[in-house]
C-alpha positions in Angstrom: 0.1 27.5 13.5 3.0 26.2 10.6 2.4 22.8 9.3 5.7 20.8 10.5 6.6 17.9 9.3 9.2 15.5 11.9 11.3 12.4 10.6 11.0 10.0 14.0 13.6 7.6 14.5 13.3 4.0 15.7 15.2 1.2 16.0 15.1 -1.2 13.7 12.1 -3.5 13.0 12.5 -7.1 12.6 9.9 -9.8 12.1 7.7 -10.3 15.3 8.1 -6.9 16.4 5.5 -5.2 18.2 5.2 -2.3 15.7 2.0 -0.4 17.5 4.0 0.0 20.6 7.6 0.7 18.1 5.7 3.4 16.6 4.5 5.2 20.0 6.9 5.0 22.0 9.3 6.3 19.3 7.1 9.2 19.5 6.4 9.9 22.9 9.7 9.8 22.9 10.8 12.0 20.3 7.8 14.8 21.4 9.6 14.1 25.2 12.9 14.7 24.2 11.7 17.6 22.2 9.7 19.3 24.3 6.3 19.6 22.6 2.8 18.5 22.7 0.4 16.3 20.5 -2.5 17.5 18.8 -5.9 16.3 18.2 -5.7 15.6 14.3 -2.2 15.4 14.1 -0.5 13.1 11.6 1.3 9.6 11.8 2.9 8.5 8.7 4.4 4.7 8.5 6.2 3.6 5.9 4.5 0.4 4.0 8.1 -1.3 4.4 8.0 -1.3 8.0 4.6 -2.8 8.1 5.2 -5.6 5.9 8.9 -6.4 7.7 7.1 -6.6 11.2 4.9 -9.4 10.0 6.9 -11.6 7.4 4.9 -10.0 4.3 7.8 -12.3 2.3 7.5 -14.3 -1.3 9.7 -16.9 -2.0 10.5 -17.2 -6.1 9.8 -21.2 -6.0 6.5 -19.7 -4.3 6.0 -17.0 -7.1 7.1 -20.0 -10.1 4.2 -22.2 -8.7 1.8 -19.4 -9.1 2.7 -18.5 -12.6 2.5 -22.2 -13.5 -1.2 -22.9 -12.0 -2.5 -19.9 -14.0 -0.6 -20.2 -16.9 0.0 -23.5 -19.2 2.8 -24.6 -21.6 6.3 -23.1 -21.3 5.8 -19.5 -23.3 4.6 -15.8 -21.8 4.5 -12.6 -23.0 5.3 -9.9 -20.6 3.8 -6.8 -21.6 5.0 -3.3 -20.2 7.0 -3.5 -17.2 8.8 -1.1 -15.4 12.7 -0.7 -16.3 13.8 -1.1 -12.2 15.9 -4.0 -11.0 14.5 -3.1 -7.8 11.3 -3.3 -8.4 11.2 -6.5 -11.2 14.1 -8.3 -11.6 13.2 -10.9 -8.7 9.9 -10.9 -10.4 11.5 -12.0 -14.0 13.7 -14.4 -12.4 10.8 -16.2 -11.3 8.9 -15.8 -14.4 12.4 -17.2 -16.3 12.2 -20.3 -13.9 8.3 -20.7 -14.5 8.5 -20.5 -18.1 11.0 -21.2 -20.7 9.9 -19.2 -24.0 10.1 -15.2 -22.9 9.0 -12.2 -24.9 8.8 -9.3 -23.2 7.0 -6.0 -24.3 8.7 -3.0 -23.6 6.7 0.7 -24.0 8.7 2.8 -26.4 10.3 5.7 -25.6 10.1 5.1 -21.6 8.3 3.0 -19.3 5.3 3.9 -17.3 7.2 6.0 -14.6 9.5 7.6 -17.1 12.3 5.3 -17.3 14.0 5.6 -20.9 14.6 2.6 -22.9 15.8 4.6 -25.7 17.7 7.3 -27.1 14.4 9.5 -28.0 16.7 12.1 -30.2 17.7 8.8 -32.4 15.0 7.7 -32.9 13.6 11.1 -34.4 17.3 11.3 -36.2 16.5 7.7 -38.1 13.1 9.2 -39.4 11.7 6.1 -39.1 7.4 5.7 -38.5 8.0 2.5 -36.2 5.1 1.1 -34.4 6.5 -2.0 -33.5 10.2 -2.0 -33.2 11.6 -5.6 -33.4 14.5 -6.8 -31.3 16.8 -6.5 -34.2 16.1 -3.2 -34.9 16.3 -2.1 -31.3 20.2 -3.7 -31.4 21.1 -2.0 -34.7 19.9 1.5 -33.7 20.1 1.8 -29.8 22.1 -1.1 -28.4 24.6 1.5 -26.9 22.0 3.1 -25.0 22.1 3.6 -21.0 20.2 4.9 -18.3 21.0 8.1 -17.6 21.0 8.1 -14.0 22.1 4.3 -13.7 24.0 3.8 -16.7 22.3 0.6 -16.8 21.4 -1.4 -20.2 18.1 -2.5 -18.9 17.4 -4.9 -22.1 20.9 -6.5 -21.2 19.7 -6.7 -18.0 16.8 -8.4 -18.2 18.2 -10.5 -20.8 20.7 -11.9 -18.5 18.6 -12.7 -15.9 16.3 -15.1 -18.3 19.3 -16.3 -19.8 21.1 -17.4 -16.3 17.9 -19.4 -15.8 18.0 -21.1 -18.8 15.4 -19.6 -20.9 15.3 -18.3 -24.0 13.7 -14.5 -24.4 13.1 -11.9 -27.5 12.3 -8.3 -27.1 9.6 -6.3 -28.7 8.6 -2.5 -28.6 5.5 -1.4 -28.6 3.0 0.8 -27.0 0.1 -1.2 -28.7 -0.5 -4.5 -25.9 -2.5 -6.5 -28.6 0.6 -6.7 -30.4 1.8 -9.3 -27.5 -0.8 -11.6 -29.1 2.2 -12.1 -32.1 3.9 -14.1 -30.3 1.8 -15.8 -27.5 -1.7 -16.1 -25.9 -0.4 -16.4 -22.3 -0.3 -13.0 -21.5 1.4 -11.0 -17.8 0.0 -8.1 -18.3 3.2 -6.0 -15.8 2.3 -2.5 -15.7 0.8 -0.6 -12.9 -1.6 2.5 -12.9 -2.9 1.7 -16.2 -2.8 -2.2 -16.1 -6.6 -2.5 -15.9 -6.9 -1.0 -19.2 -3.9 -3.0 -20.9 -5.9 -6.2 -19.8 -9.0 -5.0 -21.2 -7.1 -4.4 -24.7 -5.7 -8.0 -25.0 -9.1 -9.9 -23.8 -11.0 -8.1 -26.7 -8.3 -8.1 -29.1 -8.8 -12.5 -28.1 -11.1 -13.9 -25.8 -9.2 -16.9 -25.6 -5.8 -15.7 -24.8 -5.1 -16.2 -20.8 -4.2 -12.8 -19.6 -3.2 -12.0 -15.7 -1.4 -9.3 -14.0 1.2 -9.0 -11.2 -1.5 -8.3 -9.3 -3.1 -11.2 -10.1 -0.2 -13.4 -9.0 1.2 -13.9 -5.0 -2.5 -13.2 -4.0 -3.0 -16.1 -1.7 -0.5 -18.3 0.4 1.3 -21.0 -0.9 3.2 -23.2 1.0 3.0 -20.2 4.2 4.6 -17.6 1.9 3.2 -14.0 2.2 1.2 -12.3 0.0 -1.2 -9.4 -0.8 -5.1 -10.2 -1.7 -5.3 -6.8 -3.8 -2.1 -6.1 -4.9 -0.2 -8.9 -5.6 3.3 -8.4 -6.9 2.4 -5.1 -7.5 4.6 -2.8 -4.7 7.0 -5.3 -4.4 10.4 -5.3 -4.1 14.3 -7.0 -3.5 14.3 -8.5 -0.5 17.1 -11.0 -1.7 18.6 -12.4 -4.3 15.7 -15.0 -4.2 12.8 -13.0 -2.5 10.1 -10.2 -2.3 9.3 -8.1 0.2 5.3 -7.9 -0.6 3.3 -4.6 -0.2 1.4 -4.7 3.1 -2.1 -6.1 3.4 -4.7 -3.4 5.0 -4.7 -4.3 8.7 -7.0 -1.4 10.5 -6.4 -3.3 13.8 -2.9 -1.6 14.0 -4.0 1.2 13.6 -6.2 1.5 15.8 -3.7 0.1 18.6 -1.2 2.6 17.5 -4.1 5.7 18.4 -5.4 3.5 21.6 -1.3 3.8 23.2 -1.0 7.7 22.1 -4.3 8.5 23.5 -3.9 6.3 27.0 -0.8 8.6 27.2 -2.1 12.2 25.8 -5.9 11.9 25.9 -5.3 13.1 21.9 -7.0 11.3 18.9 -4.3 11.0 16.1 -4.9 10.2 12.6 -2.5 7.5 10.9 -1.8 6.5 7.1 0.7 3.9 5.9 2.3 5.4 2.7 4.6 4.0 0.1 5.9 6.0 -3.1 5.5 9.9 -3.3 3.0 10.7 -6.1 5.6 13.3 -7.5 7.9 13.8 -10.8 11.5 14.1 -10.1 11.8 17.5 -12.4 15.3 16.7 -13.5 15.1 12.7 -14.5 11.2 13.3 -15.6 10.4 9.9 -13.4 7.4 9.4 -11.4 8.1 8.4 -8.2 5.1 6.2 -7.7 5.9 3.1 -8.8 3.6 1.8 -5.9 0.0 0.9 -6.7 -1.5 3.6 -4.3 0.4 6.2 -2.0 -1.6 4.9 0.8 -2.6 1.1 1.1 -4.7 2.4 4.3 -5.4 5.0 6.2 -7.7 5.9 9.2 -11.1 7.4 8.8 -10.6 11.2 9.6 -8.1 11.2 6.5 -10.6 10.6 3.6 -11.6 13.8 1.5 -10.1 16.2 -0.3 -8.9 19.6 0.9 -11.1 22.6 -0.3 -8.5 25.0 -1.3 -8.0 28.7 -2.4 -5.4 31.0 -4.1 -4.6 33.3 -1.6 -2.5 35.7 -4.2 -5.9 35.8 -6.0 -8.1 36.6 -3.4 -5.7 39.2 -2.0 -6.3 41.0 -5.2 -9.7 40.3 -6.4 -12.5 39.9 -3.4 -10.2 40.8 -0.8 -8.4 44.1 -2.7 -9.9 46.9 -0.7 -9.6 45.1 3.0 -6.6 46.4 5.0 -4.1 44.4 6.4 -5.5 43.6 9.3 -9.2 42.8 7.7 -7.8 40.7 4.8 -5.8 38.3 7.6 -9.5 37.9 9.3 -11.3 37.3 6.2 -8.9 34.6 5.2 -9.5 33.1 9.0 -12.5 33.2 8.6 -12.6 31.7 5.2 -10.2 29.3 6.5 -12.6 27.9 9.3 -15.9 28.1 7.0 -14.9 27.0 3.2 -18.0 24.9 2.8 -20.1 28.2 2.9 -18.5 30.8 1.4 -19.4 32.3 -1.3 -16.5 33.6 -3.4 -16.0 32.8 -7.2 -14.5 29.5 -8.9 -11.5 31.7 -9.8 -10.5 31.6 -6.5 -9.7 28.0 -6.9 -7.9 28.4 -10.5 -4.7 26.7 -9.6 -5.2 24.6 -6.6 -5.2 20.7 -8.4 -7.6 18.6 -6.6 -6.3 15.1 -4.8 -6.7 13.3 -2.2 -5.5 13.8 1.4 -3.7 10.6 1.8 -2.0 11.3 -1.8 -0.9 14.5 -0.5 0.3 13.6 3.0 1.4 10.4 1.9 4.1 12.3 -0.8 4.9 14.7 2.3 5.9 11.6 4.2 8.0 9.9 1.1 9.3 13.3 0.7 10.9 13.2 4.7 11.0 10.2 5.5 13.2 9.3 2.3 14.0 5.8 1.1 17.6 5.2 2.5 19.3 5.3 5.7 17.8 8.4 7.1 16.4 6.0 10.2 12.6 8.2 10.3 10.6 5.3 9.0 7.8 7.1 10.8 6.9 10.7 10.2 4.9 13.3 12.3 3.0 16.0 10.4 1.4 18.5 12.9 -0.8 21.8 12.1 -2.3 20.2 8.8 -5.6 20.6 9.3 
């Protein structure tokens, strides 16, 4: 059977929703008006924005500002190595501008974490210069003209404003050495995200008395009835206004399981449910990472842990499997198919087949259909998988 992949509509979710009963009835629905069947094993993929709209998962900035000020004293930060995205952290530096009054920010050198340029690389290799740390002065003389490519956007502009409409004063540095934030200050938001376990490490041993804390450190817990996301924190958020975040969802299994309870009442079939966000993939074209989430998957249903076991069929058809004829070679890979655990066949089968995760790997399928506009399929259907 072919793997297909179906963008379900639904209508809009709102706050208070029931989102279970959204999900399958939108595809009971869809599978209705389509005439065909669910599967045992087959896939439902919910986008994380969804999840959090249908249950308020919203941070005010006064909400963020009291955070940053109960962990953080005095009126100076260092922001070290966040993403170039208005998106993604411009709410969060307007709250950090309200909080705090003394702003450097760190920014990676030649891009960001997810492949966002700051900087004309070519120019910097035309000014033959060994720079480590390049100071805010030196950034102005030598790439002030530079733009995003794709949003012909001045993201140091950009951010500058935003500190500057709230009354704070801010400096640039460039680095991609985080001790170097301890320069300027010892109160430390540590802003990147796949590798901001290790940045944090850096600055506490570089000084054990600095105060260092990440985005996912900050929005954790409630305050004053705001949302917020015990693991995460800031981390996967995003605009929700021009004063608010839309948080990355908390795991909540109970929906999950509600959402398979209503299918299988209706089908008698078991399905298997994940909640992605970003793709894991690299545009080829603007070299940027898509994931600018924390995980592809907050969470996921049991039957979707694991990796897949995978061979290269090319190889097989013209190593182990060379002298089979056509119709032997399609019932040894059947059988191969339905038995991997056991087989015997050589590691060079495998050359070639990158091993992830299931949830990574379904999760980027669903980014992938689903898409991140107006498309309307905030829920995806993968059938065949398995």
């Amino acid at each position: 059977m072919n793997t297909i992949a179906r963008g379900i509509k639904t209508p809009i979710i709102r706050k208070g929703d029931n989102l279970a009963q959204i999900v399958a009835d939108s595809i009971l629905k869809d599978a209705s008006v389509n005439n065909y069947e669910l599967n045992d094993r087959d896939i439902i993929g919910i986008t994380e924005s969804v999840v959090s709209i249908s249950i308020g998962n919203f941070v005010d900035i006064k909400d963020v500002v009291t955070d940053l000020n109960n962990k953080f004293e005095g009126d100076d930060i260092g922001v070290v190595f966040p993403i170039l995205s208005r998106n993604r952290f411009s709410i969060i530096l307007k709250a950090i501008a309200r909080a705090k009054k003394d702003i450097t920010i760190m920014l990676s050198y030649p891009n960001d974490e997810v492949g966002n340029p700051v900087l004309d690389l070519k120019v910097l290799k035309d000014i033959n210069s060994n720079f480590d740390l390049i100071s805010e002065e030196d950034y102005l003389k030598n790439f002030s003209n530079f733009k995003h490519p794709w949003t012909n956007v001045n993201i140091v502009d950009y951010y500058r404003n935003i500190c500057l409409d709230e009354k704070s004063s801010v400096k640039f540095v460039f680095s991609n050495n985080p001790e170097d934030i301890l320069k300027y200050t010892k109160n430390v938001l540590v802003s990147d995200i796949h590798t901001r376990f290790e940045t944090k490490e850096k600055i506490r041993n570089k000084d054990k008395f600095s105060k260092v804390y990440g985005l996912d450190d900050i929005s954790t817990e409630s305050i004053n009835e705001s949302g917020f996301n015990k693991k995460y924190g800031l981390l996967g958020s995003n605009l929700a206004t021009k004063d608010s975040l839309k948080l990355f969802p908390n795991e909540n299994y109970e929906l999950l399981e509600n959402i398979q309870n209503i299918i299988y009442e209706q089908t008698n079939k078991k399905l298997e449910i994940l909640i992605y966000g970003d793709g894991a993939f690299k545009d080829p074209v603007s070299k940027i990472w898509e994931l600018a989430d924390p995980v592809v998957s907050p969470f996921y249903t049991k039957g979707l842990m694991g990796s897949p076991v995978e061979f290269k069929l090319k190889y097989l058809s013209e190593n182990e499997f060379k002298n089979l004829s056509k119709d032997e070679l399609e019932k040894a890979i059947e059988s191969l198919r339905k038995d991997k655990k056991n087989n015997t066949l050589s590691q060079d089968s495998m050359l070639g087949t990158t091993p992830r995760r299931y949830v990574d790997l379904i999760g980027s399928l669903c980014d992938l259909v689903s898409g991140s506009g107006d498309k309307g399929t905030p829920v995806v259907l993968i059938q065949n998988y398995f």
